[in-house]
N, C-alpha and C positions, 0 to 999 in steps of 0.2 A: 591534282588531288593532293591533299595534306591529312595528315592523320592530325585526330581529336585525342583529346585526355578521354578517357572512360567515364560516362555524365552516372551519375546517380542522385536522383531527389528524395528527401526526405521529407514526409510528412508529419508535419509537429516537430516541436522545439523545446519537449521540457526533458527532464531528467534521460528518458530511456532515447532521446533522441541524439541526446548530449553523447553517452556512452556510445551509441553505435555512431558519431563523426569521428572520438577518442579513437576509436578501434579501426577506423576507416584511413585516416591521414596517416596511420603508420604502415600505410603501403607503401614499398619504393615507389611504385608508378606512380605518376602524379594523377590526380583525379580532378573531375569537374564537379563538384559537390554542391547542390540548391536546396536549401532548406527554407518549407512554405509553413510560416505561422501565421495561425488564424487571428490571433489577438496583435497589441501592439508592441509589447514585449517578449523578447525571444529568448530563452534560454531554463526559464523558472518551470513552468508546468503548472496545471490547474492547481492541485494539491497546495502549493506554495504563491501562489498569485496575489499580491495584497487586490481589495474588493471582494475575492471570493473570498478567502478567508481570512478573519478579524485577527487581530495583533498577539490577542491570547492564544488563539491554538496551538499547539506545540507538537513538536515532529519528536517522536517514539524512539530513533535512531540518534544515538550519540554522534559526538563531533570523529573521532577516530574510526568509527564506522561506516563513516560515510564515504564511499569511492570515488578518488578525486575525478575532475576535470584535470587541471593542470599543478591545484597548488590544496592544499587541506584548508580546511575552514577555520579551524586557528588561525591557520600563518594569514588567512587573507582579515577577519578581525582583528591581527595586531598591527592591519596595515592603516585601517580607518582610524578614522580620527576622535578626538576623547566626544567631539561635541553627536559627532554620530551614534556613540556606543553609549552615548549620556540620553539618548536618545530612546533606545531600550534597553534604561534602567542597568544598562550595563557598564562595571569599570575594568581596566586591564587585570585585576586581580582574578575578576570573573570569569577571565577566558580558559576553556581548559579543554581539553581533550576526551574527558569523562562526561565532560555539559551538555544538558538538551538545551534546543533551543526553539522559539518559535518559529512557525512555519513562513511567516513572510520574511521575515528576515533571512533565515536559508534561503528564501525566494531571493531576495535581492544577491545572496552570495554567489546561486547556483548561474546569475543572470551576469551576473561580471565574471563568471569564471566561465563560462559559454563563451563571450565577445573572446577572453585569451585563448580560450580554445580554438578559435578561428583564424585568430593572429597566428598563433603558434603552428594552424595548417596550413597556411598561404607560405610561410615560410620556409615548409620543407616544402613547397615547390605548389602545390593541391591550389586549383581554383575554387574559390567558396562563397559562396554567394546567400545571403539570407532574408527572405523579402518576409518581412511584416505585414501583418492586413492583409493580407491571401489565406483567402479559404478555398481548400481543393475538397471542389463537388464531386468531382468522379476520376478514377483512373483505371483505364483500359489498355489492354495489349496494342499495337498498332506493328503489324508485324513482329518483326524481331525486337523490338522498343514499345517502350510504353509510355501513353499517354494523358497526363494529368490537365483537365478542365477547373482552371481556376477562378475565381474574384476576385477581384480588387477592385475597389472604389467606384464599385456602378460597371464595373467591365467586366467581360468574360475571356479571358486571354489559355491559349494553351498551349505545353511546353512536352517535352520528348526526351525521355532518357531510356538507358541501359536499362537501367536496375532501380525501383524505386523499394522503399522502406516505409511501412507505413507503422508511424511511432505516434499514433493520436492520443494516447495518454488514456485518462479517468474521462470516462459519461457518465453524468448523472438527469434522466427525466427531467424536467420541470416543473413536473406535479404525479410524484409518483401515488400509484392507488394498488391497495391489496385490501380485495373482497369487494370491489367496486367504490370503495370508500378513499377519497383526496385527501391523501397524507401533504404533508410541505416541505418541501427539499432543503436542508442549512446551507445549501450552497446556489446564490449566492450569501453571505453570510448573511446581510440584511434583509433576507427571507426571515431571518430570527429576530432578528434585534428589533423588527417593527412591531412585535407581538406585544400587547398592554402586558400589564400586571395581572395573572388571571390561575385557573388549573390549566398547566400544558404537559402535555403526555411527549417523552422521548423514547423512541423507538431504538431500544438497542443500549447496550452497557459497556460498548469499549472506548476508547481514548476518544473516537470520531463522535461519541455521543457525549463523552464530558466536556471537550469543548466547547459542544451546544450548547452545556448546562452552564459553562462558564461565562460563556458571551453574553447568556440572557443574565446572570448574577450580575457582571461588571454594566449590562445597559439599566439595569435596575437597583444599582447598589456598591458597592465599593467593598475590597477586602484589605485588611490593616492587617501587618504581619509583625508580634512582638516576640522576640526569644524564640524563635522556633514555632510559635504559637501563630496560625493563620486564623483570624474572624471575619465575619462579612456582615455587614450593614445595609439595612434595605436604604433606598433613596424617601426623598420624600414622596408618598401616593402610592408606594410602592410593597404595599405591606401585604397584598393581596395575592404576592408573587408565588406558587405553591407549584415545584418541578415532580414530576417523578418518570423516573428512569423502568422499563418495560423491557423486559428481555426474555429470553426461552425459558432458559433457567434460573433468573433472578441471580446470577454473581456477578462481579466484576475482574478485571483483569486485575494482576497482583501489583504491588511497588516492583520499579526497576529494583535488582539485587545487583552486588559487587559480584563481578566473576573475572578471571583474567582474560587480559588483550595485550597483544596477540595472544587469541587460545590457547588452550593446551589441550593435547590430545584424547583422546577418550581411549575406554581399554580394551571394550570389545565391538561397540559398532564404530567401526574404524571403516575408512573409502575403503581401502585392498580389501578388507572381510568380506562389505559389501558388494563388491566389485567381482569375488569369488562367488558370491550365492547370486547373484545375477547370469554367471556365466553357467553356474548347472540349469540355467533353464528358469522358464516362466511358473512350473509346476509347482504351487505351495511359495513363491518367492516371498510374498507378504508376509506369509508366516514365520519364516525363514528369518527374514531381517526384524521382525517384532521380538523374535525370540532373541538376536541380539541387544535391541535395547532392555529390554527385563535384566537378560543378564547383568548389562553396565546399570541398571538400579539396584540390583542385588550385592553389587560388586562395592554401588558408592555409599547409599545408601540403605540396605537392607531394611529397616525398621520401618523407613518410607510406606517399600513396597507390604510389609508384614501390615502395615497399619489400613493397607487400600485393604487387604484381605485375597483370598486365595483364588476368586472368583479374575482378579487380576491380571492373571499369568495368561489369561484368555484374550482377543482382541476385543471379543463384545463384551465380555469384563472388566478390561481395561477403562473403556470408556464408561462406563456406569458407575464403577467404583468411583474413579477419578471424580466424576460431577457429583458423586454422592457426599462423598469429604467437603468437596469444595461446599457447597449448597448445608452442609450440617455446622462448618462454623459459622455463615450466614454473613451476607452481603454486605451492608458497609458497616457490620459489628466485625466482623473476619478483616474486612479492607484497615481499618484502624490497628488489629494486633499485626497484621503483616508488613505495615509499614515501619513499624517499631522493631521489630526484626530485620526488616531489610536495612534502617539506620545503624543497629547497633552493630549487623554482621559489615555492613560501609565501612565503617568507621572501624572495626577492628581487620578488615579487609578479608574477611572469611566468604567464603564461597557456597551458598545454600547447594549441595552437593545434588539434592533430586531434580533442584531444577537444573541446573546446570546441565543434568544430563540430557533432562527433555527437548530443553533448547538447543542442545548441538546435536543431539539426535535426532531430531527431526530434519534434520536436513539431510540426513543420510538414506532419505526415503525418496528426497526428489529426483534420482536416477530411476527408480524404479517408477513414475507418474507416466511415462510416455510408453512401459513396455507390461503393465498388469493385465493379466484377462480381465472380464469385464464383469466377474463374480468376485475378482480380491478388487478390483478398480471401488466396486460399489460397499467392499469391505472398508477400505480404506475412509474412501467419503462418509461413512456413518458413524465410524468409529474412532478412527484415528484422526482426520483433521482436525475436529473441533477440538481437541485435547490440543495437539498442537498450535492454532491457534491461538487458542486458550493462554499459552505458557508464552509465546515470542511477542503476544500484546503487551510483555510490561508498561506502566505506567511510569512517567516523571514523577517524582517526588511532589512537585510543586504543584501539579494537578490532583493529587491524592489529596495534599493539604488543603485545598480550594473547596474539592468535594466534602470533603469530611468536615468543614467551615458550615457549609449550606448543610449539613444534617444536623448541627448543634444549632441553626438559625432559626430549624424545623420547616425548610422550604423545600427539601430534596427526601425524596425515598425510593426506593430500588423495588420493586417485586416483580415476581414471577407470572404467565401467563400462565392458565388454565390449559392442560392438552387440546387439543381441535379447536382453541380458541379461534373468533371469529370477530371484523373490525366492522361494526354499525355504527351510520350517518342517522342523528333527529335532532327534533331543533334544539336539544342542549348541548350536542356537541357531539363528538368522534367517542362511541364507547367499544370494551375489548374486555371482556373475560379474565380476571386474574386470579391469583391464592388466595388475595383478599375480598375476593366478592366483583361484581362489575364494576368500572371504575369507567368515568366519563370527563373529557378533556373538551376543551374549546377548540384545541388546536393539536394536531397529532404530528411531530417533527422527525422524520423518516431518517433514522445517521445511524444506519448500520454497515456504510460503506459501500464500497464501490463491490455491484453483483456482475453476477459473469453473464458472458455475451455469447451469440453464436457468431461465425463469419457471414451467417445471413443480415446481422445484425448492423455491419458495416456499412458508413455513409455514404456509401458508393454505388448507387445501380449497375451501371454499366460491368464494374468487376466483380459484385453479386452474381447478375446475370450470368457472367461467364462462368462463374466458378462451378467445378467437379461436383461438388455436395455441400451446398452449404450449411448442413448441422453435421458437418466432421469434427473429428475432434484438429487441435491446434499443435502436431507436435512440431521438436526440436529435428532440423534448424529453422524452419517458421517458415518456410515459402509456400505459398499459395500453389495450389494443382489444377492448372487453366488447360482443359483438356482441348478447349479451342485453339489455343496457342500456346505451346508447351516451351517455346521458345520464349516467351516472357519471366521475366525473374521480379517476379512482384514479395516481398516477406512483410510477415503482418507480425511486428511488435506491440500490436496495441493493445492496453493490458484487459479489457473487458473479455477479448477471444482467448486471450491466453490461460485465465483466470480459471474456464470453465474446462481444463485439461490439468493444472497447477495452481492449487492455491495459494503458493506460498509466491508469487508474482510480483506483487506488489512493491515488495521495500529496493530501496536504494541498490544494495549490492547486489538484488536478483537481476535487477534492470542491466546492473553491468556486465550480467554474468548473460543475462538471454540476449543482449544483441552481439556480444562475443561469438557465441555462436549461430547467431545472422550473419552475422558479418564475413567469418571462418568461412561460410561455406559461398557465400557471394563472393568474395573474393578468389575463390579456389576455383571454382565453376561456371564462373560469367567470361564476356568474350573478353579478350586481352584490350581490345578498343576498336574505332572505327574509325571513319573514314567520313570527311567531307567535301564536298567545291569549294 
């Protein structure tokens, strides 16, 4: 008999898969670590994948914000080469730590900074293994171990570990339908770019839908950018090109603003404040902690909050007000002055103080997502997210300027759906109820991002099957409740389950922040190792 390293497999290889190996290899014990990607490249994630997504998309989260693997995304852009970085239109002067960048490109950074991560585990001692072209159908308990049923290349092979992690990333349909009506998925991207010159309807107004708008601009046209000044040019044949953007309430997310990094504190919904109204109890906690951030508006910007109105200080006021302002300077006439402000406050390096607050306040909520009753839980979800959202959607500059091109083109317009509106299929196309009357598309392009999932929802029969309930909710630290085998340590990072407990799931440093505590508690609670012949 010889004892084994303690096996753990990972499933998926992109970003939230990365963080929880980071978080794994800095156990003294050495570990046996396999990580199964479905596609051919490991380390990037759907989101960032060149194929799925075109050259243009671009990723929300700055360079300095992003949670390394091993090295930041700077230091690893000043390692490439000029003819690389000439590549996308980028020179050394370009590199900055305040810069967005496009999503495939972070694709290819996050996919070289993966392989060092690996190197860098092998060598404090960790067995690590990561096979490509493996798709795992199913994973079940098998005793005190669990087992992953894989593909590869016309085979079905299966493998057995401790502790698996299941980090599958973003699902998106292949042909999503609301109202029984066949919307078209942007992803893969060339879901869009095959679409003629025509009326196309986009579903949805944040960043995930102006990339749409942009990819169909650049397959149908070109943008020249003089002095600051962005114009777009249809191609030839292409004059027929007419986008318009569909959303709830007809707004868009605002310009990125200048704020400081590393943060600076806020004054009254602070973590210890929070931390204190969480520990008196569940009773009223939402309103508790809402009544802090008012305060920190009050405190930064008063006139802000004087100008939502007094209806405000309420949470179902909060959110009315809030879309009410937003939706009275109006959509991409509002998008135009707020970008002008966000350059001039840039550039004198001032700090838009209300939002500021929204944005680091709202993070002071995500302690309280796993423990609301389920009368502040549905408080929260109506009221308070999309405000939230709302505010941490900032826009690139450079996608502002793109869109705002196509409304001077007269090929782009933004409006608002009709309440109870409803999406009808006839032979002229995908029609949908709006402020302006019915409006009728050829083609209807679904990019309002990645929607939440149950764990029923999970690619796995077998560990469906077994699971306790599968419309539970998904809390922290993420492990699955296999009442058939409670000795199985299976945790579900995947962000579709996670998404429908936490909205805010999605970005880069949530990812590192939810498999830290995967991982915290796997490591705390799993067997020391085992034992083979």
């Amino acid at each position: 008999m010889t004892s084994r390293p303690r096996s753990i497999g990972i499933v998926g290889s992109g970003p939230m898969a990365g963080y929880t190996l980071r978080h794994l290899i800095a156990n003294e014990a050495p570990l046996a670590i396999t990580v199964f990607e479905a596609h051919e490249t490991a380390g990037c994630g759907m989101p960032y994948r060149a194929g799925m997504n075109a050259d243009e998309m671009y990723c929300n989260a700055f360079s300095r914000e992003i949670p390394v693997f091993t090295r930041r995304l700077t230091t690893w852009l000043k390692d490439q080469s000029d003819i690389f970085l000439h590549g996308w239109d980028l020179t050394r002067d370009d590199i900055d730590a305040r810069a967005f960048y496009p999503r495939v490109l972070l694709g290819e950074y996050l996919s070289a900074d993966f392989a060092d991560l690996c190197a860098k585990g092998r060598a404090a001692g960790h067995e690590i293994e990561v096979k490509t072209r493996h798709n795992v159908e199913d994973i079940q308990p098998d005793g005190a171990r669990v087992r992953c049923t894989v593909a590869h290349d016309g085979q079905i092979v299966t493998a057995k570990f401790d502790d698996v992690v299941i980090a599958t990333g973003h699902v998106w349909p292949a042909q999503p339908q609301i109202d029984g009506v066949n919307l078209t998925s942007p992803w893969p991207c060339a879901n869009i770019t095959r679409f003629a010159p025509g009326r196309l309807g986009i579903l949805g107004s944040s960043l995930s839908a102006i990339d749409v708008v942009v990819a169909l601009a650049l397959q149908h046209g070109e943008f020249t950018e003089r002095d600051g000044h962005v114009a777009w040019y249809p191609a030839k044949g292409a004059d027929d090109l007419h986008v318009t953007m569909v959303s709830h309430n007809g707004i868009m997310p605002e310009p990125d603003f200048h704020y400081p990094y590393p943060y600076e504190p806020l004054r009254h919904i602070t973590p210890e404040v929070v931390a204190g109204e969480i520990a008196k109890g569940t009773d009223g906690l939402l309103g508790r902690v809402f009544d802090l951030l008012i305060a920190e508006l009050r405190a930064v910007d008063p006139e802000y909050l004087d100008d939502l109105g007094p209806d405000a200080e309420t949470i179902e006021g909060f959110c009315a007000a809030y879309v009410r302002q937003r939706k009275n300077l109006g959509g991409l006439r509002a998008l135009r002055a707020t970008l002008q402000t966000a350059i001039v406050t840039f550039e004198a390096k001032e700090t838009q103080a209300y939002r500021y607050a929204l944005l680091r306040g709202h993070e002071r909520f995500e302690p309280l997502l796993d423990i609301l009753d389920d009368a502040d839980r549905e408080l929260f979800s109506a009221h308070l997210a999309p405000v939230f959202a709302d505010c941490y959607a900032a826009i690139p500059h450079i996608s502002v300027r793109r869109v705002l091109a196509l409304q001077d083109a007269g090929v782009l317009e933004l409006v608002a759906t009709q309440e109870g509106a409803t999406f009808t299929a006839g032979p002229e196309g995908i029609s949908i109820d709006t402020i302006d009357g019915p409006l009728t598309f050829s083609a209807m392009i679904d990019a309002r991002g990645q929607a939440p999932a149950t764990l029923g929802d999970l690619p796995f029969p077998g560990l469906v099957q077994g699971l306790c309930d599968v419309d539970a909710p998904l809390l922290a630290p993420y492990r699955l409740n296999m009442p058939s085998n409670p000795a199985a340590r299976i945790y579900c990072l995947a962000i579709p389950q996670i998404l429908a407990r936490n909205p805010f799931a999605q970005g880069l440093a949530n990812c590192a922040d939810l498999s830290r505590r995967a991982v915290t508690d796997l490591l705390a609670h799993g067997a020391a190792g085992g034992r083979t012949h």
